[in-house]
C-alpha positions in Angstrom: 118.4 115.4 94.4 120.3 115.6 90.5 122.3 118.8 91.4 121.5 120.2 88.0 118.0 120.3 89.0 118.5 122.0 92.2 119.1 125.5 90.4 116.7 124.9 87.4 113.8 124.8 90.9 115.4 127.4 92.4 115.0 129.6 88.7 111.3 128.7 88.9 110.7 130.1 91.8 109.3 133.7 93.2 110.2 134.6 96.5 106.3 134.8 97.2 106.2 131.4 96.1 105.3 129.1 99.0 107.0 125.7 98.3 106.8 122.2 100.1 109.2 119.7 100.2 107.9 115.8 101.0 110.1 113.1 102.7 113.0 115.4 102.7 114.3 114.5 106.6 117.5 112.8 105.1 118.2 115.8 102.7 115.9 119.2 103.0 115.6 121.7 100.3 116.1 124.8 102.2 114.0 126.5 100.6 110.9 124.8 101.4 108.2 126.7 103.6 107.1 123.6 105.0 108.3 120.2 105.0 106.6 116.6 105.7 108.2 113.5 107.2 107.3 110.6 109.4 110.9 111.8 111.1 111.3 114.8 113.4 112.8 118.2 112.4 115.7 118.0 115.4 117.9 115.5 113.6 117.5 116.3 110.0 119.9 117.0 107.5 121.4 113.6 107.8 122.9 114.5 104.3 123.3 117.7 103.9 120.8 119.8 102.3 119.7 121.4 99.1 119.3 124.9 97.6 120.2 128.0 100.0 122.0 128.0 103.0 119.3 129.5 105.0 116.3 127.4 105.9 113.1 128.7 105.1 111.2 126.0 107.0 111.1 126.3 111.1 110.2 123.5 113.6 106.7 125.2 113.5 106.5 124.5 109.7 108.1 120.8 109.9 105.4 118.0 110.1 105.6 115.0 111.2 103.5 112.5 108.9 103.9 108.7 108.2 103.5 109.4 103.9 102.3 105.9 103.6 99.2 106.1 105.6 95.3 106.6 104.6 95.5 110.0 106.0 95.5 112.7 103.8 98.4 115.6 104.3 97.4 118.1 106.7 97.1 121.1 103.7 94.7 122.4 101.5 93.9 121.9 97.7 96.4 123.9 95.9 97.8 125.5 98.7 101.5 125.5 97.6 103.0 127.4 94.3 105.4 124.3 94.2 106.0 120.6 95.8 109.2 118.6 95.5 109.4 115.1 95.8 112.8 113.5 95.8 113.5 109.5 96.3 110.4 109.0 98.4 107.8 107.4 96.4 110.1 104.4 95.6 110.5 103.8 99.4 106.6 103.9 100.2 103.8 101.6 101.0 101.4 103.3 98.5 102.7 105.7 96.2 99.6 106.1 94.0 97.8 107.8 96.7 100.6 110.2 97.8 100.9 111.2 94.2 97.3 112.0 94.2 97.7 114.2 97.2 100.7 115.6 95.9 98.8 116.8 92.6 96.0 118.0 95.2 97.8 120.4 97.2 100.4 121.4 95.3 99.8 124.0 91.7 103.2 122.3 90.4 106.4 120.8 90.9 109.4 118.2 90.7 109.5 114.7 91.2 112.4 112.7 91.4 113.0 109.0 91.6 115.4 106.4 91.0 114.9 105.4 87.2 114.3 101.5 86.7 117.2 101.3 84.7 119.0 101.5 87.6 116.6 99.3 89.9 117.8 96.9 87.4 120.6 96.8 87.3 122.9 94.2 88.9 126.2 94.8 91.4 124.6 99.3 91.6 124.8 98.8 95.3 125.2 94.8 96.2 126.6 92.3 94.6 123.7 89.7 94.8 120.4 92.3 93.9 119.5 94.7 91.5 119.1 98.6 92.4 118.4 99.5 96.1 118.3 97.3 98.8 115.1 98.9 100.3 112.8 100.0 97.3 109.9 98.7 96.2 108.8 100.2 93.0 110.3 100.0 89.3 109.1 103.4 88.3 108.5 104.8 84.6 106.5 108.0 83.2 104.9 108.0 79.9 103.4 111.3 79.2 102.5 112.9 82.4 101.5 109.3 83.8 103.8 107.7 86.6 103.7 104.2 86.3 104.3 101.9 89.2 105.1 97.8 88.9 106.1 96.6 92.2 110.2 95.4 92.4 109.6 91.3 92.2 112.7 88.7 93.2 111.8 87.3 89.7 114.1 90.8 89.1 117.4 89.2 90.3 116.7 85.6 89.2 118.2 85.4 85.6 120.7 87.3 83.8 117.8 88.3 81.1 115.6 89.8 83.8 118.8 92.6 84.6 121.2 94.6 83.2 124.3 93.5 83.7 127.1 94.2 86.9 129.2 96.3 84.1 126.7 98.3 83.1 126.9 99.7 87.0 129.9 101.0 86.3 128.6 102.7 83.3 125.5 104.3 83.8 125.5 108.2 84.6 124.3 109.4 87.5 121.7 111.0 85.3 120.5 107.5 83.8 120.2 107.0 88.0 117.3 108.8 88.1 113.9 109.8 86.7 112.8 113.6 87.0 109.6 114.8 86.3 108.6 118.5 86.1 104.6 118.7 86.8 102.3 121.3 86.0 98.3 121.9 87.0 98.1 118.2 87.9 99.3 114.2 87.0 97.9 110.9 86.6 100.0 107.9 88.8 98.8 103.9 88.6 100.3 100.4 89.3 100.3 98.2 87.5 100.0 94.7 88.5 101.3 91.2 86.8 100.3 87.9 88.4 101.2 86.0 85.3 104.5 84.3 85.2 104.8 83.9 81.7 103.8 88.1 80.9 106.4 89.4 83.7 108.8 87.5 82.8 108.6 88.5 79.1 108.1 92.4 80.0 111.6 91.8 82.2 113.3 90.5 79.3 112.0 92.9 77.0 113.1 95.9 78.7 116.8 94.5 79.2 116.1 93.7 75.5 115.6 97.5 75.0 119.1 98.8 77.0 121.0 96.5 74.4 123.4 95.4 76.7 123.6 91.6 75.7 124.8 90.7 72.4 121.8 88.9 70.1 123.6 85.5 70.1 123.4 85.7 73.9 120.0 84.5 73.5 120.3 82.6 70.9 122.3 80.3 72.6 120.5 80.4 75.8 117.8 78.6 73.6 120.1 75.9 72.5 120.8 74.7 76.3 120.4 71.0 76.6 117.5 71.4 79.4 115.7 74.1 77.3 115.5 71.9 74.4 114.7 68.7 76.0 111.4 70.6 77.4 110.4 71.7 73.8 110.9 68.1 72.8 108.7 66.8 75.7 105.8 69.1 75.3 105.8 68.9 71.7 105.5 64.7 71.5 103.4 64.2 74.6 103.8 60.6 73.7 107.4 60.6 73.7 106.6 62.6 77.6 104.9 60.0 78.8 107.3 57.3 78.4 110.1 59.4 80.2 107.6 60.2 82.6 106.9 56.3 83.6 110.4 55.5 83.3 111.4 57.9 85.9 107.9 57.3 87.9 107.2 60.4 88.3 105.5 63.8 86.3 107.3 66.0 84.7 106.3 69.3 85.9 106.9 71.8 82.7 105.5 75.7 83.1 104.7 75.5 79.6 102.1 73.8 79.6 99.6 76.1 81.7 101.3 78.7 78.9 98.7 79.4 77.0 96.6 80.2 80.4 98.9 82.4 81.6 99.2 84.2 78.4 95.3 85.4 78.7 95.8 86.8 81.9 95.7 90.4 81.8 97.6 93.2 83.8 95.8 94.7 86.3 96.3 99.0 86.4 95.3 100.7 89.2 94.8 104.2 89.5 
């Protein structure tokens, strides 16, 4: 949890206020009333902990719940003043419907995640990947919407797709992360991409956005021998076929189911 935030909670809270803290096992914020976790209450802490030094959870108040089942949590609607939920939902199977039982028992609250500028960006904890070895989400909020897209290998494949391994050594540890103060409720929803073409563009765009690369960086990614000998082919399919008998073989180009592609809408589900 962003330690800044840790007092800010703390400032928000009455000491009436019941509070629950979700997936906290590796990290609990002592002052949680009750706490959820597929692990058990013996060996947490694995981290430390957050907030006061006494613990105002107790084995009796600790339950044990795999967060990326069907099953609902074990509480009533609204029955806590406040829920946390720190760098959990980018670890499970289905964050839309946690987030909907987070808005259902809880009255308000904090969410933290790991913000997708750092999912995406190359060398932050292994040479070879963007982000976090184990996550599975690229996570965004627009309003008081979480947006989910699921973390695709297309991620690591090209240097246009990521931000760069330099920019690991840049980024604050407040660019790490997305926060998200709720109140009454919040919407959550995925959103899927099956087409090529679209994810590859939104990937590009967003790196686009951080202004990392330099404008001739592209530009000249354009003018690659390969690149333009495809935009030669497609454009005199004449000139396509000849290569293609000459070789004896097709030429398989992406480009040309393009226009396909292109009308293939993103999926959101909520």
């Amino acid at each position: 949890m962003f330690l800044k935030n840790v007092e800010r909670i703390l400032s928000q809270l009455t000491p009436d206020d019941v509070v629950l803290d979700i997936g906290a096992w590796a990290a609990p914020f002592n002052r949680a009333n009750y706490v959820v976790d597929i692990n058990p209450y013996e060996n947490r802490g694995v981290f430390g902990s957050y907030g006061p030094s006494k613990e105002y959870f107790s084995k009796d108040t600790w339950i044990v719940h795999d967060l990326s089942s069907c099953k609902p949590l074990p509480f009533k609607d609204k029955q806590f003043d406040f829920v946390i939920c720190s760098h959990t939902l980018e670890d499970i199977r289905d964050p839309i419907k946690l987030c909907a039982e987070i808005a259902r028992v809880g009255k308000r609250g904090y969410i933290e995640v790991p913000s997708r500028a750092a999912e995406s960006t190359l060398g932050l904890e292994g040479k070879t990947y963007t982000g976090y070895l184990h996550h599975r989400w690229l996570i965004e909020l627009k309003g008081s919407e979480l947006i989910f897209r699921a973390k695709p290998h297309l991620l690591h494949s090209n240097w246009k797709f990521c931000l760069p391994r330099w920019y690991a050594k840049k980024i604050t540890e407040e660019q790490k992360i997305l926060v998200f103060f709720w109140q009454d409720s919040f919407q959550a929803k995925e959103v899927i991409v099956i087409s090529p073409p679209l994810m590859a563009q939104e990937f590009e765009q967003f790196v686009r956005n951080a202004g990392v690369y330099p404008e001739w960086y592209y530009r000249a990614d354009e003018l690659r021998p390969r690149k333009i000998a495809k935009r030669i082919l497609l454009k005199y399919p004449a000139l396509r076929k000849m290569v293609e008998k000459a070789i004896g073989c097709n030429l398989p180009l992406v480009q040309d189911k393009l226009e396909f592609w292109k009308n293939i809408k993103e999926i959101e589900l909520r």
